[in-house]
MMTF fields as JSON, N, C-alpha, C and O atoms, coordinates in Angstrom:
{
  "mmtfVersion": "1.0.0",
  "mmtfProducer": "UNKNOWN",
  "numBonds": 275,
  "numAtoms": 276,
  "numGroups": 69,
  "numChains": 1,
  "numModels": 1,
  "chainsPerModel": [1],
  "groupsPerChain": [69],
  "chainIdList": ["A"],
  "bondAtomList": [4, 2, 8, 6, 12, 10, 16, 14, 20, 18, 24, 22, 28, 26, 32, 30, 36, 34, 40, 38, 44, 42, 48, 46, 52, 50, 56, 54, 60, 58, 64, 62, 68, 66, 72, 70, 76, 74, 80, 78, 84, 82, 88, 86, 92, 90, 96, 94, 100, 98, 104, 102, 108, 106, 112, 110, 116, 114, 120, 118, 124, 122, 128, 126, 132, 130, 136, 134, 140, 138, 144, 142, 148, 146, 152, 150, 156, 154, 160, 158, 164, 162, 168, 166, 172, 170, 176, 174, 180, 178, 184, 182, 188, 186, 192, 190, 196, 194, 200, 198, 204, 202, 208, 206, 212, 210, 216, 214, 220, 218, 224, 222, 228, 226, 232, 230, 236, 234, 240, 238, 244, 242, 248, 246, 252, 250, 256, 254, 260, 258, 264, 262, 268, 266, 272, 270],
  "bondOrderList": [1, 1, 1, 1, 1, 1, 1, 1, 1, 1, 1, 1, 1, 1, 1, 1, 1, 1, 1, 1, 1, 1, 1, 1, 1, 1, 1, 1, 1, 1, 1, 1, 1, 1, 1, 1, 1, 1, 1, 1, 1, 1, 1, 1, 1, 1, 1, 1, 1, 1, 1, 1, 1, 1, 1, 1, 1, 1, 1, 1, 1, 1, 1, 1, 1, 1, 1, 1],
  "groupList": [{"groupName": "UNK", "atomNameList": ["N", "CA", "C", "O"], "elementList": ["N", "C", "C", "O"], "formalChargeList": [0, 0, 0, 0], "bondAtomList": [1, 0, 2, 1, 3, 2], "bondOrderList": [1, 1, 2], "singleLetterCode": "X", "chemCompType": "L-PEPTIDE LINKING"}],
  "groupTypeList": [0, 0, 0, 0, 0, 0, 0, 0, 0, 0, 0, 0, 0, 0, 0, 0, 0, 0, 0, 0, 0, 0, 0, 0, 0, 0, 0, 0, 0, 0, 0, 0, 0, 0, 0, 0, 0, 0, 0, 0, 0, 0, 0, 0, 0, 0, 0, 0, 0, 0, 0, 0, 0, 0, 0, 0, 0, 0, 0, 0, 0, 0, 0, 0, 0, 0, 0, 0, 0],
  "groupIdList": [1, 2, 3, 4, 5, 6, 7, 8, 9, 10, 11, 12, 13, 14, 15, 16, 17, 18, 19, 20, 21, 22, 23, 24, 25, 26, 27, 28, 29, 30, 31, 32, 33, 34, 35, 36, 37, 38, 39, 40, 41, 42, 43, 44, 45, 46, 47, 48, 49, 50, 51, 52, 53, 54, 55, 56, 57, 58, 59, 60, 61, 62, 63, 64, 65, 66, 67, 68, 69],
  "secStructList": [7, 2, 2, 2, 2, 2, 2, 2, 2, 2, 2, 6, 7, 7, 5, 6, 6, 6, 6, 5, 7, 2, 2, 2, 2, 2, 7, 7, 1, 6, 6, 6, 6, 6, 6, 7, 4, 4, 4, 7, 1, 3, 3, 3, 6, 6, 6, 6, 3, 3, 3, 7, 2, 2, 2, 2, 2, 2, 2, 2, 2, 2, 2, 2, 1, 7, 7, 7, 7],
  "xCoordList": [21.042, 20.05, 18.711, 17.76, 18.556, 17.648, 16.211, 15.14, 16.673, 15.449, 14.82, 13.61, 15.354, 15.223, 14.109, 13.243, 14.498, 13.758, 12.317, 11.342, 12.438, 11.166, 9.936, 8.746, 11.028, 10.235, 9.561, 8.397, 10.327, 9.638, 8.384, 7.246, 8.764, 7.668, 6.421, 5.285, 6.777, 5.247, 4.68, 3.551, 5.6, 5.117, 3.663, 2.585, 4.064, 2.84, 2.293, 2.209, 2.082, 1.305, -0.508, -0.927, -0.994, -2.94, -2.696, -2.17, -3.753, -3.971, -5.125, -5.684, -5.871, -6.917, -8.213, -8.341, -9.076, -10.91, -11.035, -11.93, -9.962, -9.865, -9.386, -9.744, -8.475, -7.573, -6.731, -6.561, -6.07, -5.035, -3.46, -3.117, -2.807, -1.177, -0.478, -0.941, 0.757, 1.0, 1.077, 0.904, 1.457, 2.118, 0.686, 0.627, -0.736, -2.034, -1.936, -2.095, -1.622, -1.811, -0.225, -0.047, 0.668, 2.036, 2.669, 3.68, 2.291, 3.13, 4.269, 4.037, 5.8, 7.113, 7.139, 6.407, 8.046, 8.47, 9.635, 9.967, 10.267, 12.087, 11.805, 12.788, 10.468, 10.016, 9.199, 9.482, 8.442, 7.799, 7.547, 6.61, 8.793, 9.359, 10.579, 11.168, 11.228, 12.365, 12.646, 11.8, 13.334, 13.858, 12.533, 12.312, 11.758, 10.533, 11.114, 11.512, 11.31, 12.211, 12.781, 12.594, 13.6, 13.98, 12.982, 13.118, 11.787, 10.527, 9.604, 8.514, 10.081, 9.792, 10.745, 11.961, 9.794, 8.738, 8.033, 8.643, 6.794, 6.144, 4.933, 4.542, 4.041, 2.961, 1.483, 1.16, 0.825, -0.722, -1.467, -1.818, -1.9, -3.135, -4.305, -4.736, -4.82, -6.196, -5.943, -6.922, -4.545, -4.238, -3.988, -4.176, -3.469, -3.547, -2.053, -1.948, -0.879, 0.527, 1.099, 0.584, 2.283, 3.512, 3.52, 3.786, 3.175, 4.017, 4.876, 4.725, 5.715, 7.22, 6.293, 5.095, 7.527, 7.206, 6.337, 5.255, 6.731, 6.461, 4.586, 3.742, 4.431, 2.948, 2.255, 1.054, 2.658, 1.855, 1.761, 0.861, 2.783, 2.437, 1.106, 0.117, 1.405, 0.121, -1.497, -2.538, -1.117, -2.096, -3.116, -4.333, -1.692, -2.199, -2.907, -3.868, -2.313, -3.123, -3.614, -4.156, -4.592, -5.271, -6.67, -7.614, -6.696, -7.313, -7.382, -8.399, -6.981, -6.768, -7.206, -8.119, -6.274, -6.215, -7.343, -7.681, -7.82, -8.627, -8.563, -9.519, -7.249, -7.174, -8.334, -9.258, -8.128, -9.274, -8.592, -7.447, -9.233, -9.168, -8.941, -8.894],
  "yCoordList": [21.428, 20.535, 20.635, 19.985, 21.491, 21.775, 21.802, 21.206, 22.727, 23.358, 21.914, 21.757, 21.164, 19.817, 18.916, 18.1, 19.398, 18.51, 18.968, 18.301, 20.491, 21.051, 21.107, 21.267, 20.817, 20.749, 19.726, 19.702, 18.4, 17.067, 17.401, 17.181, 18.077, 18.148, 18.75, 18.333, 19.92, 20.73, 19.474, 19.044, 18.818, 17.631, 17.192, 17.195, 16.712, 15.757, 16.39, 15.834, 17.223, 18.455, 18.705, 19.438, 18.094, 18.056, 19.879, 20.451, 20.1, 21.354, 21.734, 20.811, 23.363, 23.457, 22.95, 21.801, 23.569, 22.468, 21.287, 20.576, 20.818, 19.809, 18.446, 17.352, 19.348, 18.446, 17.669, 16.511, 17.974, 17.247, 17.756, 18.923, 16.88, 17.123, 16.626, 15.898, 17.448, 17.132, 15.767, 15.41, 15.119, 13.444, 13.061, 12.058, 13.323, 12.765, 12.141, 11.037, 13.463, 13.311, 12.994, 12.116, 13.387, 12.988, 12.054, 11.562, 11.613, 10.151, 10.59, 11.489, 10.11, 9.926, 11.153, 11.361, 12.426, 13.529, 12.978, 13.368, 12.117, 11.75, 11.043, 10.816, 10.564, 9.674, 10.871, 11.436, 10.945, 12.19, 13.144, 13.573, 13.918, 15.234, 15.194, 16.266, 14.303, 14.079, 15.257, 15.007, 16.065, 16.415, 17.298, 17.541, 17.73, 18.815, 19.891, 19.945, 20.617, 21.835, 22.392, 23.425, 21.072, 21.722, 21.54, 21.493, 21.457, 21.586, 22.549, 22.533, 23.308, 24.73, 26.024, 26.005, 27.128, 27.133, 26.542, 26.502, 26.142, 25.45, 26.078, 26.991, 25.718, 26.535, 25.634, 24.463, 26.71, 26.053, 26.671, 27.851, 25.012, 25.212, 26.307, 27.188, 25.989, 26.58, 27.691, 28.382, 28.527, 29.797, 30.641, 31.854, 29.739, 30.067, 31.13, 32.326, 30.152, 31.236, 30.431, 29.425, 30.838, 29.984, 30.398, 31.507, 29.224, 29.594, 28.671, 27.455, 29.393, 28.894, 27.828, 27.594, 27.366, 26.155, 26.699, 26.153, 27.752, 28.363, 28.431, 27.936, 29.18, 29.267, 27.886, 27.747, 27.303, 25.45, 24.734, 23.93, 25.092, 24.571, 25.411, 24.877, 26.552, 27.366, 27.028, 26.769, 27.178, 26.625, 25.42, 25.251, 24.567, 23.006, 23.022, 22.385, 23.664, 24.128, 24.236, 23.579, 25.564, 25.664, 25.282, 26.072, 24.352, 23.832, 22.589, 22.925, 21.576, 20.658, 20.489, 19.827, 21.291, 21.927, 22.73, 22.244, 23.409, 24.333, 25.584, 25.916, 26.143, 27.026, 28.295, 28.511, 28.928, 29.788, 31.146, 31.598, 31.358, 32.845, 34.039, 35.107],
  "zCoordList": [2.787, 2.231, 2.97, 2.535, 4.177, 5.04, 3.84, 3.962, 2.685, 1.702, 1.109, 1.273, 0.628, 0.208, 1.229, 0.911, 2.473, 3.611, 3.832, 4.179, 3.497, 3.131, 2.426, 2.697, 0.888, -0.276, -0.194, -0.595, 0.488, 0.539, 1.302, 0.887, 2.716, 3.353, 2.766, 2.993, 1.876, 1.457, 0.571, 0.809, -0.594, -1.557, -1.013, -1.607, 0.66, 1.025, 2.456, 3.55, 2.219, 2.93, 2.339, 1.443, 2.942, 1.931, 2.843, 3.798, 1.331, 1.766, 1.074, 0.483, 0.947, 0.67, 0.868, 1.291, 0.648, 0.507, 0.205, 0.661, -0.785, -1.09, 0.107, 0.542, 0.185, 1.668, 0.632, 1.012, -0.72, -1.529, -1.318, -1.13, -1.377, -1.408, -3.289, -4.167, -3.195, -4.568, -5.361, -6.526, -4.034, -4.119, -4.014, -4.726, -3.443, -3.798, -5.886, -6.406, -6.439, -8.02, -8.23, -9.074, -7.793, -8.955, -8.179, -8.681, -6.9, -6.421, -5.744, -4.935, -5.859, -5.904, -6.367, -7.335, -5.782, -6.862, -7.502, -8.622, -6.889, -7.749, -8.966, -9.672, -9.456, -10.29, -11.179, -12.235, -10.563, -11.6, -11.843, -12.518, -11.045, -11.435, -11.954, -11.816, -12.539, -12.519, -14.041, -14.899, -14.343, -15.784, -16.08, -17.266, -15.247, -15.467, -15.668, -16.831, -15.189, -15.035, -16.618, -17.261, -16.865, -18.563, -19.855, -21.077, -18.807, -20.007, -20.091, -20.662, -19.533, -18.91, -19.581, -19.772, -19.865, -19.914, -21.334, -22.403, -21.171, -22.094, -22.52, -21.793, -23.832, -23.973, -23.504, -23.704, -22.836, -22.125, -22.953, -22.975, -24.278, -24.918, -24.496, -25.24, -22.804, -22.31, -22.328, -22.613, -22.049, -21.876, -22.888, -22.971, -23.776, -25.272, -24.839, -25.109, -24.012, -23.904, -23.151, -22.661, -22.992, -22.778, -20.82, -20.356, -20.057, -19.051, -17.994, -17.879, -17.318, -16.613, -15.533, -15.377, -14.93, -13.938, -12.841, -12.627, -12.115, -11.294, -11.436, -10.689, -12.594, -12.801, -13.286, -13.053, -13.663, -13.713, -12.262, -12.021, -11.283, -10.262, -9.331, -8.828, -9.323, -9.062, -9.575, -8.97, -11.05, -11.794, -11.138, -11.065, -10.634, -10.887, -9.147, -8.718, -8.679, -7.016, -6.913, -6.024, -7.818, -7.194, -8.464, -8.466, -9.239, -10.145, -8.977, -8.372, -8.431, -7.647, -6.191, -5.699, -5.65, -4.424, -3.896, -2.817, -4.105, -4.169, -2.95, -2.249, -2.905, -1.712, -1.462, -2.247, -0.443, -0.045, -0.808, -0.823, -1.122, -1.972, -1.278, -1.888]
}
C-alpha cells in the first residue's frame, strides 16, 4: 500500500510556476475522484479526440500547474 501513500502525497504536492497541487482544484481525491477511471477514455471537445486518463491528468497540469518546459 506504500504506492497509495505516495499518490496521496504527490495529490498535495504544489508544484510548477504556479505553486498548485491537485487537491488546490479537486479537494478530497476519495470524493472526487471517486469512479473516474471508468470514464475514461472520454472525448475532449478542444482536442476534437478521445483521450485516456493518463493524458487529462497531464493535460490538466500543465494547463493549471504550469510546469517548466
Amino acid at each position: 500500500m506504500l504506492w497509495v501513500l505516495d499518490g496521496e502525497a504527490l495529490w498535495k504536492r504544489k508544484a510548477g510556476a504556479a505553486g498548485k497541487a491537485c487537491a488546490d482544484c479537486h479537494n478530497d481525491a476519495s470524493a472526487t475522484m471517486k469512479g473516474v477511471a471508468a470514464r475514461y477514455p472520454a472525448f475532449d471537445k478542444v482536442l476534437g479526440r478521445p483521450v485516456n486518463l493518463e493524458q487529462r491528468v497531464n493535460l490538466c497540469a500543465r494547463g493549471i500547474k504550469k510546469p517548466p518546459r
